[in-house]
C-alpha positions in Angstrom: 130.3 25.4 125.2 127.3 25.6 127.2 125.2 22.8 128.3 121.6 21.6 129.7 119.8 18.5 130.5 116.2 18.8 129.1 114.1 16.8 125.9 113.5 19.9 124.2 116.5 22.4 124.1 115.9 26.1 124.4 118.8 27.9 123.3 119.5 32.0 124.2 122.5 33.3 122.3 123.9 36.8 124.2 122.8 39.7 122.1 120.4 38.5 119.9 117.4 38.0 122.4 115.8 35.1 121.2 114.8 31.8 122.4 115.9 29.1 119.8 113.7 25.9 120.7 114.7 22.7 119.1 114.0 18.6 120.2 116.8 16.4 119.9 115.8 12.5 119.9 116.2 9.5 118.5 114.8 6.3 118.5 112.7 7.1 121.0 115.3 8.2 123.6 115.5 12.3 124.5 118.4 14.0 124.6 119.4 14.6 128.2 122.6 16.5 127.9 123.0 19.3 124.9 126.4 21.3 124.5 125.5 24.3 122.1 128.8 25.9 120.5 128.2 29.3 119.0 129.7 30.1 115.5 129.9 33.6 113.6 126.3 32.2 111.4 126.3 28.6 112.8 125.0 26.7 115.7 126.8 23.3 116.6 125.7 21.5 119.3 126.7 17.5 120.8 123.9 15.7 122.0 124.6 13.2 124.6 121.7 10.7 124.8 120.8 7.9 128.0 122.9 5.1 126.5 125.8 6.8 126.2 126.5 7.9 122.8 126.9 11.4 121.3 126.1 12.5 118.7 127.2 15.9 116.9 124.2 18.2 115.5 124.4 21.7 112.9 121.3 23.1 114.4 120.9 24.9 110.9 119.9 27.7 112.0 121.4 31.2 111.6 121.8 34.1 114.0 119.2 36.5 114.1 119.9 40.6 113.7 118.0 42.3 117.0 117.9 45.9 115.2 116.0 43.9 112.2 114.8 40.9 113.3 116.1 39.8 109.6 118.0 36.5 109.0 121.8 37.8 108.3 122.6 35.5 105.3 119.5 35.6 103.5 118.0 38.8 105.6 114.7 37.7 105.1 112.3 38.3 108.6 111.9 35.4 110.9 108.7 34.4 111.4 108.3 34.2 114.7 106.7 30.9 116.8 103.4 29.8 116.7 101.1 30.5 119.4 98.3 28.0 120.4 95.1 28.6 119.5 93.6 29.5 122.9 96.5 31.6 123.3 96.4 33.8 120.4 92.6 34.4 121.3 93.6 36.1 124.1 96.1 37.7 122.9 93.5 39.5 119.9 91.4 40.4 122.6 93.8 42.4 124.3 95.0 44.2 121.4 91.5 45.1 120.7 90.7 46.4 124.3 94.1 48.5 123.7 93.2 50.0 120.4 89.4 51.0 121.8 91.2 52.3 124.5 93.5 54.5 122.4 90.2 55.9 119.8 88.2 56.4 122.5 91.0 58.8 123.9 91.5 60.0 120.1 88.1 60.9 120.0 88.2 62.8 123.3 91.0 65.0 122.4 89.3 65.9 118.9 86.0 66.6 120.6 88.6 69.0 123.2 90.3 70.2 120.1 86.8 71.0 118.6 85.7 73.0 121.6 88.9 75.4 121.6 88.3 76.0 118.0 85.0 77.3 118.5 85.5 78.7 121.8 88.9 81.1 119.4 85.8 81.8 116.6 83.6 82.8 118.7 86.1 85.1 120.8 86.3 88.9 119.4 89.4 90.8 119.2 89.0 94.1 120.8 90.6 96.0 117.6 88.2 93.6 115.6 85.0 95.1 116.8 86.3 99.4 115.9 83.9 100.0 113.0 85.4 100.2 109.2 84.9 103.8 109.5 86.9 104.4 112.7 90.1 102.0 111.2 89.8 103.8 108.0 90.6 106.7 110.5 93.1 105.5 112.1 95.1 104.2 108.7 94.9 107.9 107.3 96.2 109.1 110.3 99.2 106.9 110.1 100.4 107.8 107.2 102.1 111.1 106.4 100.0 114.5 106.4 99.1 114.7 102.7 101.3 115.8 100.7 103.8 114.5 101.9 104.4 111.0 100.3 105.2 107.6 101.6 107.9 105.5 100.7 106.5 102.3 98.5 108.3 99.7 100.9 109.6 101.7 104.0 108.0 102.4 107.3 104.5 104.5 106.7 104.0 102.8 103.5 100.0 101.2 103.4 101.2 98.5 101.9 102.4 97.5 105.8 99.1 97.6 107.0 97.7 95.1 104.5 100.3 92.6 106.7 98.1 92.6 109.5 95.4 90.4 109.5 92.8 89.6 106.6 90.4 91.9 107.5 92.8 95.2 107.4 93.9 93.9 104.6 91.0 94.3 102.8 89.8 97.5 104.6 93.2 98.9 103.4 93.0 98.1 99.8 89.3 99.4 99.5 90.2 102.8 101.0 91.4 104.9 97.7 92.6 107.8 100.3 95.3 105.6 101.4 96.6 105.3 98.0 96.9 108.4 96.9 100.5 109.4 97.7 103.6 107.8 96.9 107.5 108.4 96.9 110.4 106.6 94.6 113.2 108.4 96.1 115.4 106.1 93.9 113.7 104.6 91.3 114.6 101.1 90.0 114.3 99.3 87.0 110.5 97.3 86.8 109.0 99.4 89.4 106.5 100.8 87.1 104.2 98.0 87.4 103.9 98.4 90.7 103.7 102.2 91.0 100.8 101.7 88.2 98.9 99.5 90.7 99.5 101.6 93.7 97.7 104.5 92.1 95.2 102.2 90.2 93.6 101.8 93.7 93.6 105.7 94.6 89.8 106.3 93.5 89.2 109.6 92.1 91.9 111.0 94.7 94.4 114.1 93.8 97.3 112.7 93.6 101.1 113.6 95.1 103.6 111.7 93.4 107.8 111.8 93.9 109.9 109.9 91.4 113.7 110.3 91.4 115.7 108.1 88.8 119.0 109.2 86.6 118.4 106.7 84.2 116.8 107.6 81.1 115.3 104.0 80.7 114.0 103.9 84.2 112.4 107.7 84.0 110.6 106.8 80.5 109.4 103.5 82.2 108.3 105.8 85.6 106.4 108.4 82.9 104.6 105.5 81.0 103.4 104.6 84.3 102.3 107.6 85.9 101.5 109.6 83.1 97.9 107.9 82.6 97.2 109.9 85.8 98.1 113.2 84.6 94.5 114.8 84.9 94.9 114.2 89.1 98.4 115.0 89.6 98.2 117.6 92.1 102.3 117.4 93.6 104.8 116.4 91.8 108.3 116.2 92.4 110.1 114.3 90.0 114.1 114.7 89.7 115.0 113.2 86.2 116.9 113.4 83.2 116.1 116.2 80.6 114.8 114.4 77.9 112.2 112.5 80.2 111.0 115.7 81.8 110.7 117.2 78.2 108.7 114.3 76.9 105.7 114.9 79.2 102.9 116.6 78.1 98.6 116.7 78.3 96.6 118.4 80.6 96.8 118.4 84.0 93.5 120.3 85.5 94.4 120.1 89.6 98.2 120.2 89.6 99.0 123.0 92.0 102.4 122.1 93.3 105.5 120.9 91.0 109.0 120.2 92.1 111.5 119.3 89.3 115.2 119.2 89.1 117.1 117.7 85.6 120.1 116.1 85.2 122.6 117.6 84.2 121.4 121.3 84.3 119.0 122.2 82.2 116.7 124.9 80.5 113.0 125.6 80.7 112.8 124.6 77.5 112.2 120.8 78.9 109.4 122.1 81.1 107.0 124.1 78.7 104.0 121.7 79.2 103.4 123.5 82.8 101.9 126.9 80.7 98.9 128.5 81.7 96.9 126.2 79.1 97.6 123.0 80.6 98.0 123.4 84.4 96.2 126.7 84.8 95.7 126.1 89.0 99.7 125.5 89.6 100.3 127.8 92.3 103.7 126.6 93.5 107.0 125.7 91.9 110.2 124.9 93.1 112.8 124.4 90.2 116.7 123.6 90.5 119.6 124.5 88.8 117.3 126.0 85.5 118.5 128.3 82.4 116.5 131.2 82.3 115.4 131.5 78.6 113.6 135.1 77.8 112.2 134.3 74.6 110.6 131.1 75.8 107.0 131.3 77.5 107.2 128.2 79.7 106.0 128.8 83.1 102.9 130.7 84.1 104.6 132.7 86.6 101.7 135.6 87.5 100.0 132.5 88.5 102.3 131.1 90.8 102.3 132.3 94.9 105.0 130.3 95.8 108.5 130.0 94.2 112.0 128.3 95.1 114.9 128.9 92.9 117.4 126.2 93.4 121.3 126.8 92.9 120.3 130.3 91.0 122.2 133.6 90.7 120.6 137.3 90.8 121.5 137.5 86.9 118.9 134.1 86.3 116.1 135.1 89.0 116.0 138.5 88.7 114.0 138.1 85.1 111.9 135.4 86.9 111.0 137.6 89.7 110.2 140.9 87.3 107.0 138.2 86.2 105.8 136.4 89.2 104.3 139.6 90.9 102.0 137.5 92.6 104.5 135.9 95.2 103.3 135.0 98.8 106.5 133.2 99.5 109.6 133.4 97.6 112.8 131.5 98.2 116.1 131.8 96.3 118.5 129.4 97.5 122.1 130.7 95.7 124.6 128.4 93.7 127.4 130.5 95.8 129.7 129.4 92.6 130.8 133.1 92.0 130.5 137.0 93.3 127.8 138.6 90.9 127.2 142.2 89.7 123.5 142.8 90.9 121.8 144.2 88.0 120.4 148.0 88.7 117.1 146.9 89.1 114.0 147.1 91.7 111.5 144.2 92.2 108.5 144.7 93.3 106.1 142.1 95.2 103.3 144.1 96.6 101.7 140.3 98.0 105.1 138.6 99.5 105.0 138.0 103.3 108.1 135.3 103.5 111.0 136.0 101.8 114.1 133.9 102.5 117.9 133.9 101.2 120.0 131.3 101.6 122.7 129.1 99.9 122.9 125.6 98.6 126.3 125.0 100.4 128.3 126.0 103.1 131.4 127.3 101.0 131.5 129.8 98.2 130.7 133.5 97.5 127.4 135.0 97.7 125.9 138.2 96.0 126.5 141.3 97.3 124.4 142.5 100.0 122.7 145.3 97.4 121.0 142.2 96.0 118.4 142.6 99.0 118.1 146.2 98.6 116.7 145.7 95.2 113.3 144.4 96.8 110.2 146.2 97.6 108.1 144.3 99.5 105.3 146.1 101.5 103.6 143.2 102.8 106.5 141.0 104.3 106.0 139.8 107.2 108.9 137.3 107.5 112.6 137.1 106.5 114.7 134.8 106.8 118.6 135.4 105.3 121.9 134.2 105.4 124.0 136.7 107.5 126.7 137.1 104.5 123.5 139.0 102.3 123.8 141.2 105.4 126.3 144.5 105.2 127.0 144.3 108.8 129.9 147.3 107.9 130.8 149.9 108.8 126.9 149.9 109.6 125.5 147.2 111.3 122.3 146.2 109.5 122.2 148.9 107.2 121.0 146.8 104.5 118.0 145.6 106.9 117.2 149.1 107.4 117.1 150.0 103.8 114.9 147.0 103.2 112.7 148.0 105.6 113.0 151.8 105.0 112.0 151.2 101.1 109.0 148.4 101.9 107.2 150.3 104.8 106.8 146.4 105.7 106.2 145.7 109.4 108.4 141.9 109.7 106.8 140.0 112.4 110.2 138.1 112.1 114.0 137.9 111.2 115.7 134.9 111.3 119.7 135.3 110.1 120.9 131.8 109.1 124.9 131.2 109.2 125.5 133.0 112.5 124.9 132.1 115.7 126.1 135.6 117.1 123.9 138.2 118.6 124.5 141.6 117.6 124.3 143.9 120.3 122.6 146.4 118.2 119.9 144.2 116.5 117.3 144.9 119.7 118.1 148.5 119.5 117.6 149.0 115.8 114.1 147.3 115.0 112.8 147.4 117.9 109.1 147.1 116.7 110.2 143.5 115.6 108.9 141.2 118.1 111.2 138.3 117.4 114.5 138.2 115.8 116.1 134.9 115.7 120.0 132.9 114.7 120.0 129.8 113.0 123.5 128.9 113.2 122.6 125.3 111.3 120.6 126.9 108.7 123.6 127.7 106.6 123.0 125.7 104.1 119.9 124.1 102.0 119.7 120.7 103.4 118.1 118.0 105.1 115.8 119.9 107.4 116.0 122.9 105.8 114.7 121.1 102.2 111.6 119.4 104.4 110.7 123.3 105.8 110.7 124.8 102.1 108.5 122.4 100.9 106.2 122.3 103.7 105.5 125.8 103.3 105.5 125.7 99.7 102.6 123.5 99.8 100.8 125.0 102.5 100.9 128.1 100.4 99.6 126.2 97.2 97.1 124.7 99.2 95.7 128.4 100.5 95.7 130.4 97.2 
């Protein structure tokens, strides 16, 4: 119970941080002595007046919620005392001093605010003021050296400079050179549309395309979108199933450069639209794991320079060999599957200046070393050979020397793949050779050694 002596009672229940003022009188006489007794809702209180008496009181009034400021029985807000008129005056005119306070420092930060905005438009990026020109430069120059192909998503791709800022963006996507390559290395299902856009913005640009997909439904969805831009395919290496490569057909005036490989193994048969008639500038092929068919006229081959025969044998590429006598580089990379008779036969490439010999794997047989005895090839300048093609005995390089002996060729270079030992007699035997050369991780056709072939493949394609 707490208590005061005062007319009018001002009451402050702990915790709820308000001042309760009530007056307690009757008949005239003020309460003088109030004892307030706090309930859970309730406040009772005893007044004690000047003659004596008491008298007991329920204030009526209910304890207010501080987080709130809502009655807790019928939680509606309490409305709080009224202020004098004078008072409340005052009180306006301070708010209103407070809130021009507050706009007028509102108004000063958007004015600051305004200035930094203009002061950032106004300011010029050093990389912003190189001229179109120069960035379209620079962009080329990132990607790979054409032919070679970027990926559509991976580093390289053009598609990551359109990331950049607005202005590359649209510098990138109005510069057709950008566009004109473009590799699938593992094509998925609905990637068409977007290779179709890709080379929609590639201009009038030749075009070097690389699709790889072992999915009928994905390669007939790849052809239907690349297909439309047969007439400037100018590379192409597309790895796919049979039946897709065999469905492609039409002109194609400026291809000069094909890779293809079928799954499983197939004939030529599936690649008869590349004769003379409808790609008579193809200059370079590179073919895996193909049938030789005589009878079938599929491939211009006294048009190509450059030729790779992919997991072949002497018995398949020596027929193919007999036609392209117009060979500048030639590659046979064996299947090593089996040991082959060599057929009784001399080839003759009176143009060849690179000849390699190598093998798809590091295991497995390869021919005998007559196979390289077979060629004539009075303009080599270059050979590179797997040291098992090499009869190293009783005779140390005895089959270099025939080579050599039945070309009249004067090699620049000999490069012996497999082995990384050097033959004490190799110096002393050619020595008009200036270099001569062991590549101990060229044994087999991979990685690397894939990249090098088709570098020069297309350097060659590009010259003649």
């Amino acid at each position: 119970m707490r208590s005061c002596d005062m007319g009018a009672v001002g009451v402050n229940w702990e915790g709820t941080g308000e001042d309760l003022n009530y007056d307690f009188g009757r008949n005239g006489q003020d309460g003088v002595s109030i004892g307030v007794e706090p309930f859970p809702d309730l406040f009772f209180c005893c007044v004690q007046f000047a003659d004596g008496n008491f008298v007991f009181h329920d204030l009526g009034f209910y304890i207010c919620d501080p987080a709130t400021n809502f009655d807790r029985v019928s939680r509606q807000p309490l409305t709080p005392k009224a202020m004098s008129t004078p008072s409340a005056r005052t009180r306006i005119a301070d708010i209103e001093a407070q809130i021009m306070k507050h706009e007028n420092s509102i108004r000063e930060l958007h004015a600051e605010k305004e200035r930094i905005r203009k002061q950032l438009h106004a300011y010029r990026y050093p990389v912003l003021t190189i001229p179109t020109e120069i960035i379209c430069e620079i962009f080329t120059r990132a990607l790979p050296v054409y032919p070679d192909r970027p990926h559509m998503t991976r580093s390289h791709s053009p598609t990551n400079l359109t990331q950049i800022c607005r202005r590359w963006r649209e510098i990138a996507l109005s510069t057709p050179i950008l566009w004109r390559a473009v590799s699938l290395e593992t094509a998925r299902a609905r990637q068409a549309p977007s290779i179709a856009a890709w080379l929609s913005k590639s201009g009038s640009f030749p075009l070097s395309i690389h699709a790889t997909s072992k999915y009928e439904w994905v390669a007939d969805e790849l052809l239907d979108a690349i297909l439309p831009y047969r007439a400037r395919w100018e590379h192409i290496r597309l790895h796919l199933p049979e039946s897709a490569l065999a469905s492609i057909s039409g002109r194609m005036p400026l291809l000069r450069q094909v890779e293809l490989a079928v799954s499983p193994i197939g004939s030529l048969k599936s690649i008869a639209w590349l004769r003379n008639s409808y790609a008579p500038r193809l200059r370079a092929a590179i073919l895996w794991e193909f049938h030789y068919i005589p009878s079938l006229e599929c491939i211009p081959w006294t048009q190509l320079t450059a030729l790779t025969l992919v997991h072949t044998t002497p018995i398949e590429c020596i027929p193919i060999l007999l036609q392209a006598v117009n060979l500048v580089y030639c590659e046979l990379i064996f299947a090593c599957v089996r040991t082959e008779t060599v057929p009784n036969t001399i080839i003759t490439l009176a143009s060849l200046k690179t000849l390699v010999l190598g093998r798809a794997s590091g295991i497995g047989d390869f021919p005998s070393a007559e196979f390289l005895e077979t060629f004539v090839v009075p303009a080599l300048l270059s050979l590179r050979v797997h040291v098992q093609l090499l009869d190293l005995w009783p005779i140390p390089c005895n089959t270099l020397k025939i080579l050599i002996e039945n070309s009249g060729c004067k090699l620049d270079k000999i490069c012996i793949t497999g082995s990384s030992e050097r033959h004490p007699d190799y110096r002393n035997i050619f020595p008009d050779i200036p270099r001569i050369l062991f590549d101990e991780e060229g044994d087999k056709w991979q990685g690397k050694e894939r990249e090098r072939t088709r570098t020069s493949m297309a350097d060659v394609a590009l010259q003649t």
